[in-house]
C-alpha positions in Angstrom: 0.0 0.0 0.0 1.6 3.1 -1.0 0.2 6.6 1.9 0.7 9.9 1.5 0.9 12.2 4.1 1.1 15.6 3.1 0.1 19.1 5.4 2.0 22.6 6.3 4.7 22.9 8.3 3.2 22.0 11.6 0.4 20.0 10.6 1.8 16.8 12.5 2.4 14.6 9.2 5.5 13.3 10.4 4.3 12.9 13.6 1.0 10.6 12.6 3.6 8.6 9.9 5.7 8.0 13.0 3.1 6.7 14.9 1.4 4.6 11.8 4.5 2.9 11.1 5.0 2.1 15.0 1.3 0.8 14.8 2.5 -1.3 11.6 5.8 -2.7 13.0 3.2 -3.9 16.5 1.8 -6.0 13.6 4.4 -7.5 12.0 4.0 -5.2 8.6 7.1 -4.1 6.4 7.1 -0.7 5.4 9.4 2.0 4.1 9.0 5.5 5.7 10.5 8.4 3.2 10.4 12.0 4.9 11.0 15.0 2.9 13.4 16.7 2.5 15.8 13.5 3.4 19.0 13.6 5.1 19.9 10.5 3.7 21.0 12.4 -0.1 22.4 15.3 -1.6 19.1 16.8 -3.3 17.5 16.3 0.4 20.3 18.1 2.2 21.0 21.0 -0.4 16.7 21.6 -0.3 17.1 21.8 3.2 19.9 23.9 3.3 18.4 26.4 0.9 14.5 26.6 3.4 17.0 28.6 5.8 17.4 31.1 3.2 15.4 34.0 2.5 14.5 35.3 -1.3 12.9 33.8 -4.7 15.7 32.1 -6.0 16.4 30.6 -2.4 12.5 29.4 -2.5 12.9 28.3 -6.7 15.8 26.3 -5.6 14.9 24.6 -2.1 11.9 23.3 -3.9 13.3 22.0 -7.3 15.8 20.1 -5.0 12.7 18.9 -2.9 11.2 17.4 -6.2 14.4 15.7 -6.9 14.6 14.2 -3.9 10.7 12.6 -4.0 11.5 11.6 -7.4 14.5 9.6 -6.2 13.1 8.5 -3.2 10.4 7.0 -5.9 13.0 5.6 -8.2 14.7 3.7 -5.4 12.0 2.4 -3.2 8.7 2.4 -5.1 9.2 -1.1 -6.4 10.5 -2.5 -3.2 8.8 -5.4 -1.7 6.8 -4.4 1.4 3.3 -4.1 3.0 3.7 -0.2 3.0 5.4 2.3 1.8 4.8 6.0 3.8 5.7 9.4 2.1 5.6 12.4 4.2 5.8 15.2 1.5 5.0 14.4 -1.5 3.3 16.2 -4.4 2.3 19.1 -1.8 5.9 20.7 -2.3 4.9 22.6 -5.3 2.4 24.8 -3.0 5.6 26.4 -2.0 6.2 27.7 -5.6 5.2 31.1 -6.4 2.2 31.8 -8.7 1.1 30.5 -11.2 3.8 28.1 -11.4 3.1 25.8 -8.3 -0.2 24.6 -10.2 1.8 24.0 -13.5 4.5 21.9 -11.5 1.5 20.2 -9.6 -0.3 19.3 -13.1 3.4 17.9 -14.4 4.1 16.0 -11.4 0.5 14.4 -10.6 0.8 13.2 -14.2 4.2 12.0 -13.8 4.7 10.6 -10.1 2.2 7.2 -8.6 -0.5 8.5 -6.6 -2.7 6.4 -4.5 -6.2 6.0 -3.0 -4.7 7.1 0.5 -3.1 10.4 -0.2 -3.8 12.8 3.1 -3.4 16.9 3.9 -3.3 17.3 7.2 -5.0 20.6 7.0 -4.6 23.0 10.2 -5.3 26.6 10.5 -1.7 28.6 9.8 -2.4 30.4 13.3 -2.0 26.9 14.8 0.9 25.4 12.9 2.8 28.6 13.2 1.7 28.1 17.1 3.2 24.7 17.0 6.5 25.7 15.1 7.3 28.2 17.5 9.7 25.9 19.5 11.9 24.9 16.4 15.3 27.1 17.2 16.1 27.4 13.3 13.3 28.6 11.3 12.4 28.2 7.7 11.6 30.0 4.5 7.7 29.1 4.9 7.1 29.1 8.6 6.1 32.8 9.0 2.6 33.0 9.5 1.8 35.1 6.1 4.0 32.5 4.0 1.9 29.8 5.8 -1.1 31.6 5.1 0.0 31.6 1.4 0.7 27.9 1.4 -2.2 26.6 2.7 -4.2 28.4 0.2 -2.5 27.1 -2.6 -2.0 23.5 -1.4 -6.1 23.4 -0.9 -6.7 24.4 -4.4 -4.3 21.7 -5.3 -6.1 19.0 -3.1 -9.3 19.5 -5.7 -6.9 17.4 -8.5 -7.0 14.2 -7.3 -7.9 11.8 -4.8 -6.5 13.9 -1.5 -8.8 12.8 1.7 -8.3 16.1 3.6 -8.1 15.2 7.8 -8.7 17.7 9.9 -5.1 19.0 11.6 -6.5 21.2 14.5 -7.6 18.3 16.4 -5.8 16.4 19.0 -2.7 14.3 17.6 -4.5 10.8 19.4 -8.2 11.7 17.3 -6.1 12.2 14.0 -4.3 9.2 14.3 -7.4 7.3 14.9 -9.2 8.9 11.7 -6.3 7.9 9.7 -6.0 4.3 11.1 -9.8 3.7 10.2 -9.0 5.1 6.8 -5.7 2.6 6.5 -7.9 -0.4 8.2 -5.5 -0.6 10.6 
């Protein structure tokens, strides 16, 4: 089964993938977790690097680099044999874009990536996830509360092309994690 679990900054997607793969493991299932941006690559670590910059070519670059590093995460572990595979950021990363082109790299990439029948947004309110990023010493690029704002707008309209099951992020972390475990049939 392949699950996305896409959201802002702040949303809690890592969070509920960490918690659905320790549900999984409790059950004997094989899975393969990918976060992004990874740490385990050079596109992960350079698009990382370039979200503590400020400036359009900073925010052009950090999220080509993101794209390269889902695509390579999809080229070596897509075809792998195992019960699940989790993505945490996955087609979302082109709502950090600027206008118009985050929809045309959205269009491109839906067309050219695997999707699935569980793709999720966390959506939460930006006041909230910029709440809940508060405690992070290093900020980035996108964690201010107008860029997260901006995001969220744009990822929403994105979330109409497709199959994306949008969960509800200002709830308690325990109530989304059920909701997505009845989803998964977990």
């Amino acid at each position: 089964m392949f699950i996305v679990i896409d959201g802002l900054d702040g949303s809690g997607k890592s969070t509920q993938a960490r918690l659905i793969c320790g549900k999984l493991a409790r059950k004997g299932r094989s899975f393969i977790l990918r976060t992004h941006p990874s740490a385990d690559n050079f596109f992960g670590r350079t698009g990382r690097g370039y979200l503590l910059l400020e400036g359009k070519r900073a925010r052009i670059t950090a999220s080509v680099f993101y794209l390269a590093d889902v695509i390579r995460s999809l080229l070596l572990y897509r075809c792998r044999r195992v019960d699940y595979i989790i993505f945490v950021r996955y087609l979302m990363g082109t709502a950090y874009l600027p206008r118009p082109l985050h929809r045309f790299a959205y269009l491109f990439f839906y067309r050219l990536v695997p999707t699935s029948d569980h793709m999720y947004f966390i959506d939460v309110h930006p006041q909230e996830a910029h709440r809940r990023l508060r405690s992070r010493a290093r900020r980035e690029m996108f964690e201010s509360l107008e860029r997260l704002m901006e995001v969220r707008e744009k990822a929403l309209g994105l979330t109409l092309v497709g199959d994306w099951t949008i969960v509800d992020g200002n709830r308690p972390w325990r109530v989304i994690h059920e909701e997505l475990s009845q989803r998964l049939g977990l």
